[in-house]
N, CA, C and O of each residue as an XYZ file, in Angstrom:
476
protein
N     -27.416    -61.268     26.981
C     -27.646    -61.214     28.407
C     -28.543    -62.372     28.847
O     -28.662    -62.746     30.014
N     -29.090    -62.837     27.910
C     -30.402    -64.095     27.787
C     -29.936    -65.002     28.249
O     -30.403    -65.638     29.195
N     -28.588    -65.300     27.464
C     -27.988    -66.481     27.490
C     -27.226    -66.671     28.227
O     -26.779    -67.813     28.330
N     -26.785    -65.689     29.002
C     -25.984    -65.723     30.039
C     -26.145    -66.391     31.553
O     -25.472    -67.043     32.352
N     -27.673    -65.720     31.414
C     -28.911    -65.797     33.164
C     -29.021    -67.483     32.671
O     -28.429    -68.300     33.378
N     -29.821    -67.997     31.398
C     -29.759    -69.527     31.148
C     -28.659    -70.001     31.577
O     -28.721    -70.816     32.497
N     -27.335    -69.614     31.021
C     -26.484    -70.704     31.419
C     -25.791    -70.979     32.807
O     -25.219    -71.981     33.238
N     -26.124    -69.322     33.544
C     -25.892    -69.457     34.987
C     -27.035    -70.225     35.850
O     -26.728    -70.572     36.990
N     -28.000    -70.433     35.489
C     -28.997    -71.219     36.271
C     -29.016    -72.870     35.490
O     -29.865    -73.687     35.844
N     -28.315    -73.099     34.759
C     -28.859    -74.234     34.231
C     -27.212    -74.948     34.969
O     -27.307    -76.034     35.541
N     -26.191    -74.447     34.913
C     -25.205    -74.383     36.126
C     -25.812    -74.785     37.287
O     -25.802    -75.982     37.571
N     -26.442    -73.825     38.147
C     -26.704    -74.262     39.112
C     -27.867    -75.427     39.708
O     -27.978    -75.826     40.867
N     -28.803    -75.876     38.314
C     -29.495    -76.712     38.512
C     -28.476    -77.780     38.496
O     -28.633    -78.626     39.376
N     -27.555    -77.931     37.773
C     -26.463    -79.237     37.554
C     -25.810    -79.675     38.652
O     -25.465    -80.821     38.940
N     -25.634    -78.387     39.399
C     -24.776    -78.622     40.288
C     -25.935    -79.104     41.863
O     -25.571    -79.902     42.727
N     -26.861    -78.610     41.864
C     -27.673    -79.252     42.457
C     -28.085    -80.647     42.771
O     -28.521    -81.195     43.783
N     -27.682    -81.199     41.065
C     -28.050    -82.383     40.517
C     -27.267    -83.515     40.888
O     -27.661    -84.672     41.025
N     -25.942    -82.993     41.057
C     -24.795    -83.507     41.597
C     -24.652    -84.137     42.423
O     -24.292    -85.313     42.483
N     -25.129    -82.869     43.766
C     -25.215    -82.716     45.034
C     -25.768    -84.030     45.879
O     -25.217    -84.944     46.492
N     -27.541    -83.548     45.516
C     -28.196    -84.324     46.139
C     -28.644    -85.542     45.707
O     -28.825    -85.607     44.491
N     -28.861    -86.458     46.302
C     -29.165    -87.845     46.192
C     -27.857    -88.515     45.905
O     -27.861    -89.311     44.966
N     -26.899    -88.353     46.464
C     -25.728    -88.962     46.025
C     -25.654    -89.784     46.694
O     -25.223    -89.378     47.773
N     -25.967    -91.546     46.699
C     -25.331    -92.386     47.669
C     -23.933    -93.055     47.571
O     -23.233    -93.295     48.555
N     -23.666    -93.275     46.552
C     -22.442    -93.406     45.943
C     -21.108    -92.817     46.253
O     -20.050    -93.326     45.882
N     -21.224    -91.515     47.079
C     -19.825    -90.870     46.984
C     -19.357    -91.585     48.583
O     -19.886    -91.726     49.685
N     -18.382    -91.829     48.098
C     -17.270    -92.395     49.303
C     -18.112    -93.440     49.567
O     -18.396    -93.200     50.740
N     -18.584    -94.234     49.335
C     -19.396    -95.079     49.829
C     -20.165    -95.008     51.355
O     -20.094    -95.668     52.391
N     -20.883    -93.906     50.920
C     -21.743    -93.314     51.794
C     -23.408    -92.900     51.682
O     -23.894    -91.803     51.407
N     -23.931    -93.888     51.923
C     -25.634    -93.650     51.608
C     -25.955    -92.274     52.239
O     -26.806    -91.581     51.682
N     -25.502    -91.942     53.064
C     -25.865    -90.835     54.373
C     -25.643    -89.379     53.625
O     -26.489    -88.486     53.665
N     -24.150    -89.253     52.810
C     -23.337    -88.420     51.981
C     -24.639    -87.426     52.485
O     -24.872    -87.130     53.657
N     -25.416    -86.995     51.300
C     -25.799    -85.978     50.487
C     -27.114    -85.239     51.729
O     -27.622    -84.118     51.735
N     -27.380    -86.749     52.918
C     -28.399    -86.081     54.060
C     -27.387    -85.350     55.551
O     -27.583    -85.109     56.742
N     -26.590    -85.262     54.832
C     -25.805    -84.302     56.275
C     -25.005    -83.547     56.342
O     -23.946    -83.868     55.804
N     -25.073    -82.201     57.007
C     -24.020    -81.371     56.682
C     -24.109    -79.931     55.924
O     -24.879    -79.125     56.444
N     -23.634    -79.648     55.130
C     -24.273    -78.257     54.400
C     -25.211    -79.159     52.925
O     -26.116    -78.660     52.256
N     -24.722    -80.317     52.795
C     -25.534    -81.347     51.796
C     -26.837    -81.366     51.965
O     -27.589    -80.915     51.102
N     -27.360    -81.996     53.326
C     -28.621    -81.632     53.587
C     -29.118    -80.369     53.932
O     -30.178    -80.516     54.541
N     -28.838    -79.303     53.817
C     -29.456    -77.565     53.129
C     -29.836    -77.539     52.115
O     -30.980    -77.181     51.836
N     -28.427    -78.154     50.754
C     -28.368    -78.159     49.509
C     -30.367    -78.983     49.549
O     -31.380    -78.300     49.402
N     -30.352    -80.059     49.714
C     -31.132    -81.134     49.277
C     -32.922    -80.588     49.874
O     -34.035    -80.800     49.392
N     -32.462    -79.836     51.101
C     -34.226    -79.117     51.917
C     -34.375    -78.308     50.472
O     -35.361    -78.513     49.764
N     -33.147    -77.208     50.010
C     -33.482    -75.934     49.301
C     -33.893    -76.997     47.856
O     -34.755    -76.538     47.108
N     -33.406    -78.100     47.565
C     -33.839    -78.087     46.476
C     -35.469    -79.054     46.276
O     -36.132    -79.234     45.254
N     -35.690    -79.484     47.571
C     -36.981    -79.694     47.557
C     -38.173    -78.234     47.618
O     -39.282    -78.117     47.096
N     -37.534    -77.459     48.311
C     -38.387    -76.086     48.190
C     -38.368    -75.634     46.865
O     -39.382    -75.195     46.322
N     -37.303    -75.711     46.321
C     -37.486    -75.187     44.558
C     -38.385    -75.629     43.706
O     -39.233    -75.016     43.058
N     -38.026    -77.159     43.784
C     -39.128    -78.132     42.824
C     -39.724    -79.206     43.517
O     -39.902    -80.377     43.182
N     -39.909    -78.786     44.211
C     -41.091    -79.676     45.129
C     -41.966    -79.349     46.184
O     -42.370    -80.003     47.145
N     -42.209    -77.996     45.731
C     -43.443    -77.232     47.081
C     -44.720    -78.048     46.034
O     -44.763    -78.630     44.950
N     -45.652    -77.657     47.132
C     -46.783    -78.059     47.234
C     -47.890    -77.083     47.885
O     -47.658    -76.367     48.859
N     -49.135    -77.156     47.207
C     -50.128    -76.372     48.092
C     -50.887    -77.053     49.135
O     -50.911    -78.257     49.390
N     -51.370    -76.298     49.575
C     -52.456    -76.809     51.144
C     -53.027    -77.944     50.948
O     -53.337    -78.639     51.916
N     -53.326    -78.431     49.390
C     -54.190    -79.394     49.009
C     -53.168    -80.466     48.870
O     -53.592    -81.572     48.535
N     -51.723    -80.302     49.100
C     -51.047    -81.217     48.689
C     -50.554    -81.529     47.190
O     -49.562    -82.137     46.789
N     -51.668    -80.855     46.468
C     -50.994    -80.709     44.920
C     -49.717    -79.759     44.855
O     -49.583    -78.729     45.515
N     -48.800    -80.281     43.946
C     -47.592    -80.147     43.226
C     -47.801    -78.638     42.589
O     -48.617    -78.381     41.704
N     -46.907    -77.688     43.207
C     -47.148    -76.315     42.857
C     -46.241    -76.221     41.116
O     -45.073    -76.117     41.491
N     -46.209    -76.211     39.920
C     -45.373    -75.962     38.843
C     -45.195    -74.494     39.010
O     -46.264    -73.924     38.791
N     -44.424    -73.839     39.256
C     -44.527    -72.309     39.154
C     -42.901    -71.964     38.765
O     -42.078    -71.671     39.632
N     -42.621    -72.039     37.499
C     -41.329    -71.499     36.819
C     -40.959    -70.465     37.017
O     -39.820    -70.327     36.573
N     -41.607    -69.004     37.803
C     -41.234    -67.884     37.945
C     -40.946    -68.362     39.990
O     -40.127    -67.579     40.472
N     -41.330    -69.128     40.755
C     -40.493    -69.583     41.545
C     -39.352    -70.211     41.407
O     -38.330    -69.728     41.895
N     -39.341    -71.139     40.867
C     -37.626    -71.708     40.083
C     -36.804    -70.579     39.842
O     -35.756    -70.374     40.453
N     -37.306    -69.778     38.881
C     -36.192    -68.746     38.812
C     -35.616    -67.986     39.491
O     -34.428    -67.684     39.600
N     -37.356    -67.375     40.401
C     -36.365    -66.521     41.472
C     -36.184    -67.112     42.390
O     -36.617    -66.422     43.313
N     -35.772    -68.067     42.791
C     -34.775    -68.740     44.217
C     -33.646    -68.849     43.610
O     -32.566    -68.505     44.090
N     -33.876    -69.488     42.171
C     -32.043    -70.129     41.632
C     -31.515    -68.436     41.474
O     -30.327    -68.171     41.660
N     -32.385    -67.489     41.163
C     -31.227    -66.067     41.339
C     -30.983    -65.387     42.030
O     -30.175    -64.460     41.961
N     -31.961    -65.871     43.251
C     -31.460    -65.303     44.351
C     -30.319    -66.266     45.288
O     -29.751    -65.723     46.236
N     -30.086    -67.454     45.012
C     -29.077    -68.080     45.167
C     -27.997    -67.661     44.271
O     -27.015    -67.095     44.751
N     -28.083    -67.878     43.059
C     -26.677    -67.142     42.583
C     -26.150    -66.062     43.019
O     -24.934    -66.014     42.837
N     -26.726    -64.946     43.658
C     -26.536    -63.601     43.799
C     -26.217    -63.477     45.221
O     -25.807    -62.472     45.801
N     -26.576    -65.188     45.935
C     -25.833    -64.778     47.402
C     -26.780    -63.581     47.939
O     -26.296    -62.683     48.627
N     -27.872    -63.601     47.665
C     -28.851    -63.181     48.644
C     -28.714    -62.865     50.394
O     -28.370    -63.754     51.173
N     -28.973    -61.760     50.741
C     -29.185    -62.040     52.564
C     -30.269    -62.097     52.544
O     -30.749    -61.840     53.648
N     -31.068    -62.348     51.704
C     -32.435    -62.867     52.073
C     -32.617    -64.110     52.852
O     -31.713    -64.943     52.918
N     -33.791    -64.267     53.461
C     -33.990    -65.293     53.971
C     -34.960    -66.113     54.269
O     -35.988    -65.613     54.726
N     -34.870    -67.804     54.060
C     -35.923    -68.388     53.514
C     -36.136    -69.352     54.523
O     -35.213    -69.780     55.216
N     -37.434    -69.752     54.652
C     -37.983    -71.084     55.160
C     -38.180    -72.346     54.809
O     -39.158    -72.692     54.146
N     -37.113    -73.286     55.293
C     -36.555    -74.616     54.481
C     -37.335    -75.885     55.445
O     -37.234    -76.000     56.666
N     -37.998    -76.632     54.665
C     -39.167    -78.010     55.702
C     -38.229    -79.147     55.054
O     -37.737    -79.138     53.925
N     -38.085    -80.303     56.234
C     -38.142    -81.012     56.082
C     -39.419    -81.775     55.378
O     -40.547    -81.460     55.754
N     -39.243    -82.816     54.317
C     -40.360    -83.923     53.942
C     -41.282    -84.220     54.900
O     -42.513    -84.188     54.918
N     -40.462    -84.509     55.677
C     -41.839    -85.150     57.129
C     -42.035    -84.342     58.139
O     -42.381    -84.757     59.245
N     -41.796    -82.863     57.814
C     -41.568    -81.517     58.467
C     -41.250    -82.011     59.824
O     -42.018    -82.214     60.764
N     -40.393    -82.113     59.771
C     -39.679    -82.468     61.611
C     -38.675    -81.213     61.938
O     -38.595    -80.591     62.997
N     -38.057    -81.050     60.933
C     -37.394    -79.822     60.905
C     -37.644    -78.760     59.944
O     -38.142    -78.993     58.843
N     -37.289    -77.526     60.360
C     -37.582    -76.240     59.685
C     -36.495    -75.531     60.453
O     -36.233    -75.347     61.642
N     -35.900    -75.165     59.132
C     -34.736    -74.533     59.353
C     -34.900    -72.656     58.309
O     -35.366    -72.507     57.180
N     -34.410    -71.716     59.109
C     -34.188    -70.489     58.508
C     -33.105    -70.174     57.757
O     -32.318    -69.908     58.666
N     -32.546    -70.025     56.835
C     -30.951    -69.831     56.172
C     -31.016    -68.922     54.973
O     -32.154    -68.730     54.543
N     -30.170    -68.413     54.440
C     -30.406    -66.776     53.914
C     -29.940    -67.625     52.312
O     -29.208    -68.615     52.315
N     -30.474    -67.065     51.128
C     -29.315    -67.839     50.242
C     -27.890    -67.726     50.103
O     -27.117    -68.530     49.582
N     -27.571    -66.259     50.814
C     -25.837    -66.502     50.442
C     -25.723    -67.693     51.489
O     -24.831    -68.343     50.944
N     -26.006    -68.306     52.487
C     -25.630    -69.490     52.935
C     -25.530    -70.489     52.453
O     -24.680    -71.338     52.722
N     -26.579    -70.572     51.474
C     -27.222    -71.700     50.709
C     -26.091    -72.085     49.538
O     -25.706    -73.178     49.123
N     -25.613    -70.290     49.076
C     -24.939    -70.243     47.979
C     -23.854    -71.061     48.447
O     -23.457    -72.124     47.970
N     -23.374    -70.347     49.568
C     -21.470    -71.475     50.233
C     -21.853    -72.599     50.202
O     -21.235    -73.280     49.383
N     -23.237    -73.530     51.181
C     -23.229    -74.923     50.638
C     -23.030    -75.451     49.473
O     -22.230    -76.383     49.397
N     -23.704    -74.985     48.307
C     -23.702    -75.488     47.121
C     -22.317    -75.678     46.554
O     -21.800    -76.515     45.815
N     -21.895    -74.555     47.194
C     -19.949    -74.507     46.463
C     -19.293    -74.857     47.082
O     -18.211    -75.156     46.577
N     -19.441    -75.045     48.421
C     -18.514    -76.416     49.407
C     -18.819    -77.813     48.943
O     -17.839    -78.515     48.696
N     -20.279    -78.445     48.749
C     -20.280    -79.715     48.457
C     -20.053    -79.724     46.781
O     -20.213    -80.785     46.176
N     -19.742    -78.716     46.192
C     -19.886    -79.239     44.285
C     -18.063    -79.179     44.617
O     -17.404    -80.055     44.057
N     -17.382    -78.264     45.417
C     -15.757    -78.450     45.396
C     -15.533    -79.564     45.780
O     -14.514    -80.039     45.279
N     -16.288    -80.488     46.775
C     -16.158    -81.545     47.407
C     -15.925    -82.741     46.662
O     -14.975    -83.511     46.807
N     -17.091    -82.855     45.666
C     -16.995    -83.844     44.562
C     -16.052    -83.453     43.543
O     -15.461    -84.352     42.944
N     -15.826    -82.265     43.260
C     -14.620    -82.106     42.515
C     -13.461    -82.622     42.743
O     -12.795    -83.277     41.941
N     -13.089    -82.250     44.209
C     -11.563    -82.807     44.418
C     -11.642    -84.197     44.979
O     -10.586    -84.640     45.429
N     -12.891    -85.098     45.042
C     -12.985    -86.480     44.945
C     -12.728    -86.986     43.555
O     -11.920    -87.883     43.314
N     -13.560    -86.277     42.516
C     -13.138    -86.421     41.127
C     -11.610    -86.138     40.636
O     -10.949    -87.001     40.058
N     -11.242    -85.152     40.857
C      -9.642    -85.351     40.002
C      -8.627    -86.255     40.982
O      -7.474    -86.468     40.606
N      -9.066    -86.718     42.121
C      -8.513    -87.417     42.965
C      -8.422    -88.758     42.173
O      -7.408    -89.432     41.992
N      -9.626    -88.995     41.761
C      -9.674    -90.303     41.353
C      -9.113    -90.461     40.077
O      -8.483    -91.506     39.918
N      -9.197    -89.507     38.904
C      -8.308    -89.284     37.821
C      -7.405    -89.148     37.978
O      -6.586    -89.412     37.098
N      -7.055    -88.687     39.118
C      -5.318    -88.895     39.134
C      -4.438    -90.023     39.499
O      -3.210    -89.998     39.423
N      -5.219    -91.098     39.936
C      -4.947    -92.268     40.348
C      -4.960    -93.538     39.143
O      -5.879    -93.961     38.442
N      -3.919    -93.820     39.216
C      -3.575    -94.186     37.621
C      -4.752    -96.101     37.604
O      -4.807    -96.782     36.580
């Protein structure tokens, strides 16, 4: 059962990984900041990149976990997502979060066998 929860979150860190910071796809710097992409990219600065009041770098592995399982699980929970230069703050539940992640990872998929299929 150990290995199961690992390999479903280490999944979804990949696919995260994918996601965001992509300037490369379609030849598009913008790609990965717009759209359900930029959700993907707020949620994954909230995962591994909160911070406390002091501005120090929060490490807290029992946060990692429970967002990535409450994203897998399609949560109606609902979370508070900052922009970097907090200009925006957006509310979104994780099953929302969950459809972004699997709209933009199908996205690059069928860019990928697109391109394998092209001799």
């Amino acid at each position: 059962a150990k290995e199961h929860q690992n390999g479903r979150l280490f999944s979804l860190m990949s696919k995260l990984g994918f996601i965001t910071e992509r300037p490369e796809h379609r030849n598009d710097p913008k790609w990965s900041e717009t759209g359900d992409r930029y959700l993907v990219k707020l949620f994954r600065d909230y995962v591994f990149h909160s911070v406390d009041e002091g501005g120090r770098p929060q490490v807290d592995l029992g946060h990692v976990i429970n967002c990535l399982n409450k994203l897998d699980a399609a949560s109606a929970e609902k979370t508070l997502l900052t922009s970097r230069n907090q200009d925006s703050l957006l509310v979104v539940s994780y099953k929302e979060l969950n459809r972004c992640v699997r709209s933009a990872f199908q996205e690059l998929l069928q860019a990928s066998e697109a391109k394998a299929a092209t001799p």
